[in-house]
N, C-alpha and C positions, 0 to 999 in steps of 0.2 A: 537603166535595167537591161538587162541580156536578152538575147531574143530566149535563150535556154528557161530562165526566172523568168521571162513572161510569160513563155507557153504554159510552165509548170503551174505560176501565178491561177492562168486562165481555166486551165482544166479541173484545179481544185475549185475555183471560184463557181464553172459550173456544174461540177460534183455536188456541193454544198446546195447550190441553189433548189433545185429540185425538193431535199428534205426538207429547207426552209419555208418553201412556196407551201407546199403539204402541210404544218403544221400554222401555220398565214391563213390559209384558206379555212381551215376549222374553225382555229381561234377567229378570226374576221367574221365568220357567221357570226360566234357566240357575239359578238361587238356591236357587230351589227343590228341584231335583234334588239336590242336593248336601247338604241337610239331612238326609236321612236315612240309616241307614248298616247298619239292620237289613233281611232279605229278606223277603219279605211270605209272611202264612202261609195255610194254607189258609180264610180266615174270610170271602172274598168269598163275594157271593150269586150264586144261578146265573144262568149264561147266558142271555140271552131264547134264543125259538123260532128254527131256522136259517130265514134271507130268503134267497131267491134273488136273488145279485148282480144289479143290472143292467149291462147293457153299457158300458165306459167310463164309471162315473158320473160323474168329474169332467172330462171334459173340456169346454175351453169356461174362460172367464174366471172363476177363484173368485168373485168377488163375486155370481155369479148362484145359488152355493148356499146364500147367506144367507138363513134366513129372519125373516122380518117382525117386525116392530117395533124393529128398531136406530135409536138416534139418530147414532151416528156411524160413520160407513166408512173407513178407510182404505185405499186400492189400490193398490202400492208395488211395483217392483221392483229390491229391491235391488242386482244383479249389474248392470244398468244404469247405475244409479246408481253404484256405485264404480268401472266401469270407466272413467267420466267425470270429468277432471281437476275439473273445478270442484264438480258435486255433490260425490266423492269428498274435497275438501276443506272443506267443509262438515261432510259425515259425520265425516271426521278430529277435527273440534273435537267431537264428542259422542262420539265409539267410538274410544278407541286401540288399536292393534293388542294390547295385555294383555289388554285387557277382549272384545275378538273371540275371542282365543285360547281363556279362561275361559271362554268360551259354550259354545266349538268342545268345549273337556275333558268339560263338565259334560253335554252334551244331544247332541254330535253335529251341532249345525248349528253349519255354516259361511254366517255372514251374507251375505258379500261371493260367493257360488255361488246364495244363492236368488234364483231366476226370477221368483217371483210370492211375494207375501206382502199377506195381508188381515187386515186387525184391527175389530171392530165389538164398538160397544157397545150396553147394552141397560140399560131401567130395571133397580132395585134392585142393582146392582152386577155384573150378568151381562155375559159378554163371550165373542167367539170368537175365535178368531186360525189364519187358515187358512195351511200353507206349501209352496211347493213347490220342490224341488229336488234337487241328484243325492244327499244326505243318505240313506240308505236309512229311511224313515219306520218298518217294523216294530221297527229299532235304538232310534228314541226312545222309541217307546213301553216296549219289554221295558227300557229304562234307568228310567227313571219309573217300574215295578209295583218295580224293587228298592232305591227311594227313599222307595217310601210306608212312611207310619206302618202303615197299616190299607189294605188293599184291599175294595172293598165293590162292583165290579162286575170281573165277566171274561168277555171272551167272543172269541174265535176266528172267527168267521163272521157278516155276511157280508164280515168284516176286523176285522182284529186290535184290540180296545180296551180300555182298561183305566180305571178310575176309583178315586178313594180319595185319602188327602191326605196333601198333601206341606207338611211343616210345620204351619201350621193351617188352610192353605189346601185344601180340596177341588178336586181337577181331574179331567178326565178329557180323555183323552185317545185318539186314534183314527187308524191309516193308513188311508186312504181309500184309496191303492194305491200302488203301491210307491214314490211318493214325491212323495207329496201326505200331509202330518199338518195333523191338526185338531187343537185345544186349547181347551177350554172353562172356563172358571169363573165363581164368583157362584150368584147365586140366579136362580131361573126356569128356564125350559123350553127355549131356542135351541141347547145342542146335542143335546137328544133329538130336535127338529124337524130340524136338519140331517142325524142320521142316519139319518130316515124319509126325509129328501130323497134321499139319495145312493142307500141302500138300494135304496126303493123304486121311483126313479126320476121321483119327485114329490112332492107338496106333502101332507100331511095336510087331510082337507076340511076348510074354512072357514079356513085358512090361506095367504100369499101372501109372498111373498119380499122380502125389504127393499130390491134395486134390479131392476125388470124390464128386460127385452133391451132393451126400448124408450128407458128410461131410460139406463142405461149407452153407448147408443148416441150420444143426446143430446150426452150429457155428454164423450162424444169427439169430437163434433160439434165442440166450443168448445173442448176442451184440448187437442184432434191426441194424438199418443202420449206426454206426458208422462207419467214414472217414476213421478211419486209426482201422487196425486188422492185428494182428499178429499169426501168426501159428509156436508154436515150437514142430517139427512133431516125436522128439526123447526126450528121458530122458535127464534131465540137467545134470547127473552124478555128483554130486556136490562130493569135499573130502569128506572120510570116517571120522566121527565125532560123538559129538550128536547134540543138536540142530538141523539147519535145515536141513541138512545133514541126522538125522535119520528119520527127520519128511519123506522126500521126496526121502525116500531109493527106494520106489515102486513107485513112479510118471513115467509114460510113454508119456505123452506130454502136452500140455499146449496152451491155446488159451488167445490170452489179447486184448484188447480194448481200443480206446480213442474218446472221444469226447465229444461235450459241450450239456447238457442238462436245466442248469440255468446259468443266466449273471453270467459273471467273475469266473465262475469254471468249472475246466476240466475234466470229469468222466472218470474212469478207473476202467477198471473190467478186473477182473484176473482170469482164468480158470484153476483151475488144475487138471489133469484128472489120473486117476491110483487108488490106496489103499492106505489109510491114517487110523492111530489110531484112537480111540473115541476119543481122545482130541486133537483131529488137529486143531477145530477151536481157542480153546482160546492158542494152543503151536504158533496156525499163527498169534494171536492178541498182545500177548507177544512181538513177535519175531516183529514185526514191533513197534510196541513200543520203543523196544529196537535202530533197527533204524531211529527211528525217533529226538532221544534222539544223534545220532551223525549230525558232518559238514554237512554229505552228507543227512543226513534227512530232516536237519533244511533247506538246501540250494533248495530242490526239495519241500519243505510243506508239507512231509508227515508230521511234528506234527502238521501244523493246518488243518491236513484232519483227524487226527484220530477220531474227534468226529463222521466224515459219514461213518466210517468203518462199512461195514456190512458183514457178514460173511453165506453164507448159507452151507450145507451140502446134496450132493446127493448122488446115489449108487455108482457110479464112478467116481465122480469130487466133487470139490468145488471149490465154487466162491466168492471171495473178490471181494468187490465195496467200491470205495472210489470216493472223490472230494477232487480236487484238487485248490488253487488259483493260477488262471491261471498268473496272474502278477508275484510270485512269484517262479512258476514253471520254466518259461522261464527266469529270471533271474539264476534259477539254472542251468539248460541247457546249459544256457548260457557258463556260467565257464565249464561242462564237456564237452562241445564239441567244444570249440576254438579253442582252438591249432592242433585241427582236421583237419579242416574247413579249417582256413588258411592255412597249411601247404600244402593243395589237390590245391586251387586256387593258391596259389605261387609256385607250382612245376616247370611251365616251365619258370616263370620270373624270378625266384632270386629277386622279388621285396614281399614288403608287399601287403597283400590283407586286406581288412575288409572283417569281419566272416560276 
C-alpha cells in the first residue's frame, strides 16, 4: 500500500472511530446492565467525606465538565437529531427501533428523548459519557448497583454514585442531578476529576478541562448549531508517507460537524487546524477525489458530494464543507457499522440482534 492510501486509510479509520466508540459506549452500558442478575452485597468500600453541593453544577454545555487530557470529544444531541427526517434516517441505518427499545428495557434511556449527550476519550482505555435527559438519572444508576458483580464504591452525597463491574468491565457510574448521568470506564483518573469538578465547583489545582468556554465557543463560531460535533483534541499522527500523511505532518487537531441544512442532505464540515502548504487545498480536493473513486467513497456519497465541496483557507486551519445524500450515506453506514452494533447488542444473549 502507498504511503498516500495509507495516510488516507488512517485518517478515515480515525474519523470513524470516534462515532463508533460513541454508539459502543451507550449500546455497552445497555449490555452491560443486563449481565448481571445477582443484588450487590454489602462488600463496597465507604463513602468519601460529605462535599457540599455546589449550586447547579451542571448547568451550561456538558462538554465544559470534561476534564483534561481527552483525545476525542463527541457533542451530540440526539432528540434533535431524530426529530430530523434526514439525520433520523441515517440514525435509522445504525439503531433500529429493537435495538432503542433494548436500550430503553436494559438502562432506562430513551435514545431519541436525550437533549445532550457527550462521549470523550482518554489514553489507556479510559473514557466518559456524559447524558442528559427526562430519563430520571438516580433510576440508572440504583439499575446498575443491581447488575454489578461486586460493588466497591457507594455513596449518597453530594449525588448519588455507584461503582464496581458489570461483566468484566469496571464502571462507575454517577447522577449529577436529576437528570444529568455521568458514566465512566477504563483505566486513569477522569472520572474522579469530573466528580471533584461538579462537586466542588472547579478544577483540581494543576488540572484544566479538555475544551475551554473559549474553545467550545470557537468551534460554534464555524459549525453554528449543529447536532452532532466532534473534537479531535490531538494530531492524527497519520504513517510517515507522501500524500496525506505529508499533507498533515503539522496538523495539531481538528474539529468536524454534521447536520442537515437542505431536505435530503447531510452537511459536513471539516476543521483542520495546524500548518498546511500553499497547495493544501487542491492536494485535499485531489485526495478526496481520489476517495471518492473507491467502495468506501461510492458507499458513504462522497462522489455525489464532491460537486458541494468547498474548500476555504485561514491562518491556522482549513475547512472543508460538503453535502452529503443522506439516503445514501446511511446505507453506507449502514455496512460500516453492523457487525459492530450487533455484536455489542448480542454480547450477553448469544442470540442475533438487529443493528
Amino acid at each position: 500500500m502507498s504511503g498516500g492510501s495509507a495516510g488516507r486509510k488512517g485518517f478515515l479509520s480515525r474519523s470513524l472511530a470516534s462515532a463508533r466508540a460513541t454508539l459502543g459506549a451507550v449500546l455497552t452500558l445497555g449490555a452491560a446492565l443486563s449481565l448481571g442478575a445477582a443484588l450487590a452485597s454489602g462488600c463496597g468500600a465507604s463513602a468519601p467525606p460529605r462535599i457540599a453541593p455546589a449550586p447547579s453544577p451542571t448547568r451550561g454545555p456538558l462538554a465544559l465538565l470534561l476534564p483534561g487530557g481527552a483525545e476525542w470529544v463527541i457533542e451530540a444531541r440526539p432528540a434533535a437529531l431524530f426529530s430530523d427526517p434526514d439525520s433520523a434516517r441515517v440514525l435509522s441505518a445504525l439503531l433500529s427501533e429493537e435495538s432503542l427499545d433494548l436500550l430503553d428495557r436494559r438502562t432506562g434511556i430513551r435514545l431519541h428523548e436525550v437533549s445532550e449527550l457527550v462521549y470523550a476519550t482518554y489514553p489507556d482505555g479510559a473514557f466518559l459519557l456524559l447524558l442528559r435527559s427526562p430519563s430520571p438519572a438516580r433510576d440508572v444508576v440504583r439499575a446498575a448497583e443491581l447488575r454489578m458483580n461486586t460493588v466497591s464504591l457507594r455513596a449518597e452525597e453530594p449525588f448519588l454514585r455507584r461503582g464496581g463491574h458489570l461483566g468484566t468491565e469496571r464502571w462507575e457510574l454517577a447522577a449529577l442531578d436529576a437528570r444529568t448521568l455521568a458514566a465512566g470506564g477504563g483505566r486513569g483518573g477522569p472520572m474522579a476529576q469530573l466528580i471533584h469538578r461538579v462537586a466542588r465547583g472547579g478544577w483540581p489545582q494543576g488540572q484544566r478541562p479538555a475544551i475551554s468556554p473559549e474553545a467550545r465557543d470557537a468551534a460554534r463560531a464555524i459549525h453554528g448549531e449543529a447536532p452532532l460535533l466532534l473534537f479531535g483534541l490531538r494530531p492524527l499522527e497519520l504513517p510517515p508517507g507522501p500524500g496525506l500523511s505529508l499533507l498533515l505532518a503539522r496538523q495539531r487537531s481538528l474539529r468536524a460537524s454534521a447536520g442537515t441544512e437542505e431536505p435530503g442532505q447531510l452537511t459536513l464540515r471539516l476543521e483542520l487546524r495546524g500548518e498546511f502548504p500553499r497547495g493544501a487545498p487542491e492536494n485535499f480536493r485531489q485526495g478526496l477525489r481520489s476517495i471518492a473513486e473507491t467502495d468506501f467513497g461510492m458507499a458513504l456519497g462522497i462522489r455525489a458530494g464532491l460537486e458541494s465541496l468547498a474548500i476555504e483557507t485561514h491562518e491556522d486551519f482549513i475547512l472543508l464543507r460538503m453535502r452529503l445524500p443522506a439516503e445514501i450515506l446511511g446505507r453506507g453506514l449502514r455496512l460500516l457499522f453492523f457487525a459492530d452494533i450487533r455484536d455489542l447488542l448480542r454480547a450477553d444473549s448469544g442470540g442475533a440482534a438487529s443493528p
